[in-house]
Every structure is written in C-alpha cells, then in structure tokens.
N, C-alpha and C positions, 0 to 999 in steps of 0.2 A: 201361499194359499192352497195350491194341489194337495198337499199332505193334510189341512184339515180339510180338508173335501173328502178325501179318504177315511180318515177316524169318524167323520159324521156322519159320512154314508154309513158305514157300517156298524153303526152302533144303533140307528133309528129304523126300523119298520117300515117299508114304504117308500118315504125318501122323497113323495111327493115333488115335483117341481109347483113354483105359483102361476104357473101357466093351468095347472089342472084346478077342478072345482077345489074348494077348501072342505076338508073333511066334517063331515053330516054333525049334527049333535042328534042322532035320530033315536042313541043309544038311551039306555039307561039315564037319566040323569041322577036318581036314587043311588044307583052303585058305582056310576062313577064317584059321586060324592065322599061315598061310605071308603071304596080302595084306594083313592086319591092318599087319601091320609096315612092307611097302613103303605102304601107303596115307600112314600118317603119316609116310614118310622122305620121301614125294613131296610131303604138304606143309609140314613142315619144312623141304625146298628152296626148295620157292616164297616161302615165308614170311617165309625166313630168320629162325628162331627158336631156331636155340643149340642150346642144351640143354634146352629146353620142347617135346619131342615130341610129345605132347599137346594143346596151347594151342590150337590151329589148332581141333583137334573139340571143344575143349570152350567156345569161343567161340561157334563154331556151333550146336550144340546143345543147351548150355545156358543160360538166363537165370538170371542170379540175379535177378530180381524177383518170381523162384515165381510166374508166371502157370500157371493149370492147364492149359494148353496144352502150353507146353514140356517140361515134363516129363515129358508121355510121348513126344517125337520124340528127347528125353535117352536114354529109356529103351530106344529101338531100338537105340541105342549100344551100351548095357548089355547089352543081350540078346545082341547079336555078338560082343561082349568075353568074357561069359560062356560062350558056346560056343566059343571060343576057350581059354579055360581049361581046360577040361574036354579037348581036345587037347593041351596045352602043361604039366599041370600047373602049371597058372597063372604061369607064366612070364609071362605079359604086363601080367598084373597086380600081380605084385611090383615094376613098373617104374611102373606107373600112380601116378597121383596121387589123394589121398583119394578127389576128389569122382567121379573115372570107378569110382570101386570102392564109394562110398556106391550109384553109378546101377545099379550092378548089384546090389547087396543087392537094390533097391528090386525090381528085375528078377527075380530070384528068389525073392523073395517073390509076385509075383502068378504067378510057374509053379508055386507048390505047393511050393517045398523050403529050408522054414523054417531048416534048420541050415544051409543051405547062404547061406541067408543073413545069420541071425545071425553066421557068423562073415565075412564079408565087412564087415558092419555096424560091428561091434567092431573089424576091421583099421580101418577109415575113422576112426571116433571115436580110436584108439588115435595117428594122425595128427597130431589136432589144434591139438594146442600150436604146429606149427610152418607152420599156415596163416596167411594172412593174415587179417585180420578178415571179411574178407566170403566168404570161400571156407570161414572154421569155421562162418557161418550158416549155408552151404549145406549141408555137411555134417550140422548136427545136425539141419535142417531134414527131410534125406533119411534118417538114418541111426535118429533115435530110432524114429518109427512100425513100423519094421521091426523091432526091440528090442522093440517093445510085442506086436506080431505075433508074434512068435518065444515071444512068454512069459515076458518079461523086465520087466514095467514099471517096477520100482524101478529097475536101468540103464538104461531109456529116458527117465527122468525126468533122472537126471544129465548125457546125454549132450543133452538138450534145453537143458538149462540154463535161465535167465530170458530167453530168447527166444521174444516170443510168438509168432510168425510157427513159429517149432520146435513148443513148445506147441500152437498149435490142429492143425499137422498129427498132433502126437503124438496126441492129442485123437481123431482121424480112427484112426488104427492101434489104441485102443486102443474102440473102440467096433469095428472090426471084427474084433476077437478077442473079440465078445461080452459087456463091460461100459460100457453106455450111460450109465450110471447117473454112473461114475467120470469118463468123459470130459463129461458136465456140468460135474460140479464143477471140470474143470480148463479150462471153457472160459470160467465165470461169473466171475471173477478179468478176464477180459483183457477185457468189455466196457467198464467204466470209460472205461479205457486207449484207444478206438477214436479221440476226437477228436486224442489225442496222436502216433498213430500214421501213421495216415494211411489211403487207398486200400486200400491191398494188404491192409491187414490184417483191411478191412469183409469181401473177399472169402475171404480162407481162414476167418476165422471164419464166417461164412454158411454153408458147405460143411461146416466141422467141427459146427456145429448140424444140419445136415439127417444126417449121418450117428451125430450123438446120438440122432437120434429127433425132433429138435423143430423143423420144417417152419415154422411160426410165427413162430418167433423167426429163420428163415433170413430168413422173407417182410421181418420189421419192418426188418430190414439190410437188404436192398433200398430197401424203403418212404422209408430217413431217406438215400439220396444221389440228388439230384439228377440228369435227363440220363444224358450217356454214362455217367457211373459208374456209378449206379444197374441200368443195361443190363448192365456188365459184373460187376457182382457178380450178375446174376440169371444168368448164366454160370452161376459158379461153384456156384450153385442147381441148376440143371439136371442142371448133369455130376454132382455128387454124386448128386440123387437118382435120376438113371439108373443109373451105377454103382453105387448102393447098390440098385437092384429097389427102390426106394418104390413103392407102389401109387398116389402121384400121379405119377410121372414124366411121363407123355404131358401129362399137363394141365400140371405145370410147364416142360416145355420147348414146349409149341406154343402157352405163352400169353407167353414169351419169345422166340420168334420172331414172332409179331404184334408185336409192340413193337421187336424192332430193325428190323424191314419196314418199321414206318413212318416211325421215324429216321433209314433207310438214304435211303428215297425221298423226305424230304420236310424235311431238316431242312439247315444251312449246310452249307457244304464239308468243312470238318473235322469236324464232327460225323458227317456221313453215310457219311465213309469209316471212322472208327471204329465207327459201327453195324455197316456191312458186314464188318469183320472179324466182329463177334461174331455177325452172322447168319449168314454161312459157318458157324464153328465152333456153334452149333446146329442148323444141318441136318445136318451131320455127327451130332450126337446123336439126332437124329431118325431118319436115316437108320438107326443101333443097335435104336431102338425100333420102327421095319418098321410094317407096317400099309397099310391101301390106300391112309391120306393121304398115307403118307410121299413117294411118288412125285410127287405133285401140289406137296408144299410143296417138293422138290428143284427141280420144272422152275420155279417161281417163282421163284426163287434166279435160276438161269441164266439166266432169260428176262430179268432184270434187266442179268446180268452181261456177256451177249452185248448186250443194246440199247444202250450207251453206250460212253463213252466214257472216261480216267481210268490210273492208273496204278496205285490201289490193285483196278477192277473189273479191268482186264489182265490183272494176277498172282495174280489168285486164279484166273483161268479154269484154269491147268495143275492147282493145287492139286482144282480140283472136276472137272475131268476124271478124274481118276485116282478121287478119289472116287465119281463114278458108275458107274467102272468095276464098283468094288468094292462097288456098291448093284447090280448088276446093270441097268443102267441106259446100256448101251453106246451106244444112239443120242441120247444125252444127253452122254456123254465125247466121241461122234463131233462133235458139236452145238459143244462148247465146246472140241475142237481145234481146228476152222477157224480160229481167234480167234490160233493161237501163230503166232508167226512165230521163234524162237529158236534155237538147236543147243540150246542146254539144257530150253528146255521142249518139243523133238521128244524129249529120250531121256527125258524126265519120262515122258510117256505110252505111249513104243515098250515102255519097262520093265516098266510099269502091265502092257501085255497080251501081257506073255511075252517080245515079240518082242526077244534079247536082242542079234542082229545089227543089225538099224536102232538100237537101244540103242547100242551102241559103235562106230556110226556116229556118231551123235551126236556121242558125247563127243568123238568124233575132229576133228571140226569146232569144235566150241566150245572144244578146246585150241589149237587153229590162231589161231580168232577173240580169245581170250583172251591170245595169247601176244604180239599184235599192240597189243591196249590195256594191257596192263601195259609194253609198252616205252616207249608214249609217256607213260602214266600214269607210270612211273618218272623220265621225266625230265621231266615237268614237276612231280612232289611226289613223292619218295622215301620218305615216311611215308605217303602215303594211298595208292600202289600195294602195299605190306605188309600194310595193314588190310585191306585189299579184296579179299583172294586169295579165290575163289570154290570151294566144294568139291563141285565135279560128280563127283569121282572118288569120296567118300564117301560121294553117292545113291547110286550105281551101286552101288559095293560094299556097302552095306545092302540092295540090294533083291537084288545077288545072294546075299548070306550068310544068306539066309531059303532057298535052293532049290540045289541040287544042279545047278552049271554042269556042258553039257557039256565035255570036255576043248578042242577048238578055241574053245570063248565063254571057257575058263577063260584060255589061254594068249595070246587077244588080247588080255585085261581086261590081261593082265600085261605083255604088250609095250606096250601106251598108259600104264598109271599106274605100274612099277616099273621106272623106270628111271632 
C-alpha cells in the first residue's frame, strides 16, 4: 500500500484527506465542461489509447488496492466530473466508465446530495456484468456504501456482493447513516477470514470498526501485524477516527505518528521509506485536527524531509509544500520549495498559491522537457514510453476546476493542453 500512497500523492494536486471539506464546484461549470473533454483527448493522444478515453485518469488516480489514501485524490476526479455534469446534463458521464461514475456517487454523497448520488451509484452497479473482474471490485467497493447512505441497505447489500473488502466498506456507509449496531454484525463474519485475505483487508476492517463504534477491536488489528504493516493499518485507524470526530482522534493519530517517526528515522531503507509515506499522510491528519501541536509536529516532518537525502524524502517535499500551504504554514511551504528543482513540481506549488501564470509557465516547460524524454524513451521501449505518460495537464486542470479562471489563464490553459 505505501508505495501507491506514494505514486498518488504525487501525481494529484492537493492530495486532500476526506477529513477536509470536498472540494467546491464554485468554478466554472461551462469550462470545466468545455476542458474536461480536451484534457482527456490530449491524453488519449499521448497515450495512444483507442478508444479508452478514460484510462489515462483513471490509472492515475485510481488504485485498485483501496488504499485510504487514493481514494480521495479519485475523488477530486469526481467532484470535477460531477460539476461538469451538472453543465452538460451529464453528457460526460453517459460516456464515462462505471468506476469514474461509482467516484462520483462517492463524490456526492459527501457534498450532501444523496439522490443525486444514489442514482449515479445504481448507473455504476447497473454496469457491472460487463466489467472486468477487478474493476466490478472497485465498483461495488465504491458504489454499495453510498446505497447504504442514500437509505437503501438491502440494495447495498446486493451490490456488495461476498466481497469483503465491499463489505467492510459497506460496513463504514452504513454506520454513517446511523446504525452501528448493523455494521457490526456485518463486520464480525469477515474477521475469520483476515489470515486468508491478506493486508488490505486488516486495514479496511480496522477503519470499518473504528466507525462501528469499537476503537478496541480497530487497536487489536493493528496490535496482531507486525512492522510496516502494523504502521499502516494504524493509518487507516487514524483517518477513520478523525473522519468520524471520535473523541480519541488526537490521541490516535499523534500516537501514530510517534511510531512512524521512529520507523521513518531509524529502521532499514525500505522500511524507513514506507514509514515516511505514512508519516506524511498522518501529519496531514493532524494538520485536519489543528491545535498548537499541530505546527510543531508539521515542521518535524519537514526538518526530516529537507535534512537528507532519497527519492522517496524528494517527492514528498512538493506533496507537503503545498500542504503547508494549506495549514497556513507558508514559511514552511517556502522552507520545502527550496528543495524542487522540476517544471512539474514549480507549477505544483505556483498552483498551491494562486499564482496561475508561473502555473502554466510551468506546465509549459515540462511539456517541452517531457516531449524530449518520451522521444528517446519511445525509441528505446515503445511500451514503457505509453505507460509513463505523466498527467501535469490533469493537476492543473483539477486545481483550476475548483476556482473560476480568469478568461486570459482560461484561454492559455487551452492553448498548451487542447490541442
């Protein structure tokens, strides 16, 4: 799981945790609608992907490993998609594929507008039969809890099917429509099952407990993996019980970041950079829960990430710049841009602080610089310059389709990525 925590962070804008608000539709609806379309013609070009319009952003953005991470930089997707609809009479989405329309149920469900998501939810499930195997996981994975949400638990029960990984999320939707009780019982069936499973499933279950109510039984799943696992299922700990406002949250997430601190600083190479992922994405939760520490445990992070050296401590510098931004914590974002040396991670952060002309300066340069290693990358491996096509044009346009470009930032965004 740490490694795509890694590739997601760092490829998506933001990076949001679902502990913070869900990003605005306050932008444009008109241009998100209108760039929507050229974003993915431009990289279905690059990609060369056919007739998978699509594929390109949902590689990117989505894991199917349901790490709790991913899924909300998925859901920035969704939320643009969604506001996009809502100009287009969802035009965009009658062309979408299940799982970009299961991200947006999920998506409007946490804006408040439950029919609008139950019937996004029900399109996606309604899909199914003609997904592949691992894309109907995802779906019912995404698609039942918001069924349970919406007021529906006997169809979210269906649409979960005997997938426990669906199940404990369903679990999760149906404890926050207010019966704990229910999402017990349908969480006590799947611990059996936990050696058979694997990983992932220690971790959604841990998180579908802590949002039952029973904090204890989240702790003992932690308690019984070992190391970095053990670490990252106390993730999963964390983010639930901040999300859920449990009255232990502070204490569970700042006694989960002492423990990846000292994994991060003190344990083998690979163990220490999967620490670091999940101590990033716990200051990030910390940084949700505010407080006088919270400042102090941010700059410990960066004091780490600026004093060495590494390519996992590199790439997380642009990711927690922009976070600092957005903890109010600018001479700390200033602190950990010194550190970039990129076209891609100068418009990460130009973006972060408005600035949307050195933004598509940026990008402008890193299509230059990009246009340069895909040609030699192409000819020396024609299948690993396709895999690798990088989607800076997709930051940009998610951090622009949260805010109301001016008409010259709109119509250069258009001249570099629609064409």
């Amino acid at each position: 799981m740490a490694c795509k925590i890694l590739v997601v962070c760092l490829l998506v804008l933001g990076c949001e945790s679902s502990v913070r608000a869900p990003a605005s539709h306050a932008g444009d609806p008109a241009w998100i609608a209108e760039t929507l379309g050229c974003v993915v013609r431009t990289l279905v070009a690059q990609a060369n992907l056919g007739d998978k319009p699509y594929s390109t952003i949902e590689s990117s953005l989505s894991d199917l490993d349901k790490s709790p991470t991913s899924h909300d930089r998925a859901a920035q997707l969704a939320n643009a998609v969604a506001a996009a609809s809502e100009a287009t009479g969802e035009d965009r989405l009658r062309v979408a594929p299940a799982l970009v329309v299961a991200l947006a149920s999920v998506s409007l469900a946490d804006l408040g507008r439950p029919a609008d998501a139950r019937r996004l939810a029900e399109r996606a499930a309604a899909g199914l039969s003609g997904l592949p195997e691992i894309d109907r996981a995802t779906v019912r994975y995404l698609a039942a809890p918001v069924l349970a949400r919406s007021g529906d638990p006997a169809r979210a029960l269906a649409v979960a099917g005997d997938d426990p990984l669906a199940i404990a999320n369903l679990a999760i939707g149906i404890a926050r429509a207010g019966d704990q009780a229910r999402a017990r019982q349908l969480l006590a069936p799947l611990h059996p099952s936990l050696d058979r499973r694997g990983h992932a499933l220690h971790g959604q279950l841990a998180a579908a407990e802590v949002w039952a109510g029973d904090l204890a039984a989240a702790r003992r799943l932690v308690a019984a993996e070992p190391g970095v696992a053990g670490l990252e299922t106390s993730y999963w700990v964390a983010e639930a019980a901040t999300a859920s406002h449990h009255p232990e949250a502070r204490a569970v997430v700042d006694q989960a970041i002492v423990e990846a601190r000292r994994m991060a600083t003190s344990s083998t190479s690979g163990e220490a950079d999967s620490a670091l992922l999940v101590w990033s994405e716990l200051v990030w939760l910390r940084d949700a829960i505010g407080g006088p520490e919270a400042a102090v445990i941010r700059t410990q992070l960066d004091d780490w990430l600026v004093g060495g050296d590494g390519e996992v401590r590199r790439g997380l510098c642009p990711l927690n710049a922009v976070r600092a931004l957005a903890a109010g914590m600018p001479a700390e974002a200033d602190r950990l841009a010194g550190t970039l040396v990129t076209a891609l991670q100068r418009m990460l952060i130009a973006e972060a602080r408005g600035d949307h002309g050195a933004a598509l300066d940026a990008l402008a340069q890193h299509q230059r610089e990009r246009a340069q290693i895909d040609q030699r990358t192409l000819a020396a491996s024609p299948e690993v310059a396709r895999g690798g096509i990088e989607v800076a044009e997709v930051q940009l346009w998610l951090a622009l389709a949260s805010a109301k470009p001016p008409p010259a930032i709109a119509a250069r965004f258009r001249a570099l990525v629609c064409r």
